[in-house]
N, C-alpha and C positions, 0 to 999 in steps of 0.2 A: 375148746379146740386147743391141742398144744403142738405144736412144730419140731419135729426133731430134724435138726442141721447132720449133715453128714459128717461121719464119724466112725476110726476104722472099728470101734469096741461094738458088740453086739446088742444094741442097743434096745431094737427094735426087737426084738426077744420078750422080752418086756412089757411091748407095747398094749397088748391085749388086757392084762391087768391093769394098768395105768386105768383102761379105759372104763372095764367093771367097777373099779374101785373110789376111780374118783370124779365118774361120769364125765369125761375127758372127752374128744376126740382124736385121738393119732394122729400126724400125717407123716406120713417117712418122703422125704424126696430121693427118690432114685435118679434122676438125673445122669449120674456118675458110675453107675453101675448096671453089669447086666442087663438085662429081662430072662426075670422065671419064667421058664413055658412048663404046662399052658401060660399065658399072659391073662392070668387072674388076680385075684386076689393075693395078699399074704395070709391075713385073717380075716378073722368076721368084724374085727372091730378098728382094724386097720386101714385109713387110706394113705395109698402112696397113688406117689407122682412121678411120671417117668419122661422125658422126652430126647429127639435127637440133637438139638441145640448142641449140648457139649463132647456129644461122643463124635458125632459125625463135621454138623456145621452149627453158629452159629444163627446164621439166615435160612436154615428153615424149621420156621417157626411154628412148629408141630410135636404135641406132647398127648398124653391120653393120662388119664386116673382108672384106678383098680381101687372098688371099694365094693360095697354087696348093695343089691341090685337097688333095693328102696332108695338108699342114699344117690345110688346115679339118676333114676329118674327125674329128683328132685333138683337135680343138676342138671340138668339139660332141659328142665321148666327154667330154672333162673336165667340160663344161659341165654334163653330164645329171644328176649325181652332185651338183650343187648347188645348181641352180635349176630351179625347176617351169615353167621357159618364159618368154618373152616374154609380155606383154598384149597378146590380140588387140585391144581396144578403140584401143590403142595405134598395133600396125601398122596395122590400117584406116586412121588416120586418115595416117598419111604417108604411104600408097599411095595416099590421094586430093590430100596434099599434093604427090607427087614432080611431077605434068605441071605443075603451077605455080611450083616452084621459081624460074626464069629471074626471072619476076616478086619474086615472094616477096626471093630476092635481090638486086633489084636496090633495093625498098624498105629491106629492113635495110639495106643498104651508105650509104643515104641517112641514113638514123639514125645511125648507127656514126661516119660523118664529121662531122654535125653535131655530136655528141658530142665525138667530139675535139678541134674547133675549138672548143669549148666548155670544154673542160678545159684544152686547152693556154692560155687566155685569162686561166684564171681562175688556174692556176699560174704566169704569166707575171705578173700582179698581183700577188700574194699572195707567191711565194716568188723572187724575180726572183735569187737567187743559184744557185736549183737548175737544172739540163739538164736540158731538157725536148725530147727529138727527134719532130721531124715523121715520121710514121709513116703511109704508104700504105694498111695494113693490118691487120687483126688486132681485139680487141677492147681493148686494153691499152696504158699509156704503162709503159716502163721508164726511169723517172727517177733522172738521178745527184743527189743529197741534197749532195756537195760534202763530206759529214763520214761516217765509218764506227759510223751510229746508226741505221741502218733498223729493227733489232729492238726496238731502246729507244725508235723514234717509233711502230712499229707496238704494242708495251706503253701508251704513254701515249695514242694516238689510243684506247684500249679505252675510257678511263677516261671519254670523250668519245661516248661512244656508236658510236664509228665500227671497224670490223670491215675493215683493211687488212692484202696478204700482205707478209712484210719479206723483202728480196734472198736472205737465206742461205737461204731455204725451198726456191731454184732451183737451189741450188748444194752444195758439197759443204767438208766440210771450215771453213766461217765463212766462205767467199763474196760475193761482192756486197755485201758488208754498207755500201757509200756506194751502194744501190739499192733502189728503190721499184717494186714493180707494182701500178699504179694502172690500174683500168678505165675507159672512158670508153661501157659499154653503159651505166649508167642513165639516167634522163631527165634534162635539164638540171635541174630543180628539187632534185634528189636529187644531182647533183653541187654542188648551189652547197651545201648543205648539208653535202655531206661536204668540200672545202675548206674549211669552214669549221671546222669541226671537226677537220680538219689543220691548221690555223693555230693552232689553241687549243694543242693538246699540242705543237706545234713553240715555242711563247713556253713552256710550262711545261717543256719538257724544256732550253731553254736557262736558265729562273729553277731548275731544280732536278733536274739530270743524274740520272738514275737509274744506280747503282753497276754497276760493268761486271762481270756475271757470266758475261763466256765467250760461248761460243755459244750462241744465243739463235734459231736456225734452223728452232725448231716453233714460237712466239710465231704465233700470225694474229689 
């Protein structure tokens, strides 16, 4: 099985070979994008993931997989054996959401970008040593910090009230650790607040480094 994280390069392109080649399994998470119609497959050797969590809300918690048809069976054998189902109240409601979508998404995209231009503004102010890249898509800034402390800034922003993931959490082995994944979905009043609260633990963790205990890759 191998996971490809969202990514704007076309990755997924690819996917099918990977899987011939090196008897792989694909999964693409759509999440963050579209749905192809029909609402199939991508390929034969491809599963992807799709749900409304981040396009629409995050509480309703309803996603579906596109993969070919042997693989889902086998899914919905494993499945049975451990959940009592989906919430009808649930899918109703994104079956009356799905003809809307077009709409629907084109409002969050609007949000999403104000957001970021907001964020990237306000890190641009505030931490003007850190890289901060322009991002098309997605809900997320992946920021280089310039020093290998993300788990020890993500430790200290706790102490601030503020709840950020650190680089290593995406990676393997101590990772990313000069990296920050910062969201830029909340509302602007809730981003200035949480920069702000990054700036606090970023002065405290330069007045009083926290002792380096290794890898520090479940810290959130």
């Amino acid at each position: 099985m191998m996971v490809m994280t969202p990514n704007p390069q076309p990755v997924w392109l690819s996917m099918p070979w990977v899987s011939t080649s090196h008897g792989a399994t694909p999964i693409s998470p759509r999440t963050i994008s579209a749905m192809p119609i029909p609402y199939a497959r991508e390929a034969a050797a491809v599963v992807s993931i799709g749900s409304v969590g981040k396009s629409v809300w995050g509480g309703v918690r309803i996603g579906w997989i596109r993969a070919e048809s042997t693989l889902i069976r086998r899914l919905v054998a494993a499945r049975s054996a451990n959940d009592l189902g989906t919430p009808v109240l649930e899918q109703l409601l994104v079956a009356r959401l799905l003809p809307e979508m077009p709409q629907i998404l084109a409002y969050r995209s609007e949000q999403l970008r104000a957001g970021r231009d907001h964020l990237e503004r306000l890190l641009a102010e505030r931490f003007p040593d850190w890289t901060v890249p322009h991002v098309d898509g997605g809900i997320t800034a992946w920021v280089n910090l310039g020093e290998p402390v993300s788990s020890q800034l993500a430790l200290a922003a706790r102490n601030h009230g503020l709840l950020v993931t650190a680089g290593p959490r995406f990676g393997i082995d101590g990772a990313f650790e000069r990296f920050m994944r910062l969201p830029f979905s909340p509302s602007p009043e809730q981003l200035d607040r949480a920069v702000d609260a990054l700036g606090l633990a970023w002065t405290s963790l330069a007045r009083h480094p926290l002792p380096d205990t290794g890898f520090l890759a479940d810290v959130v």
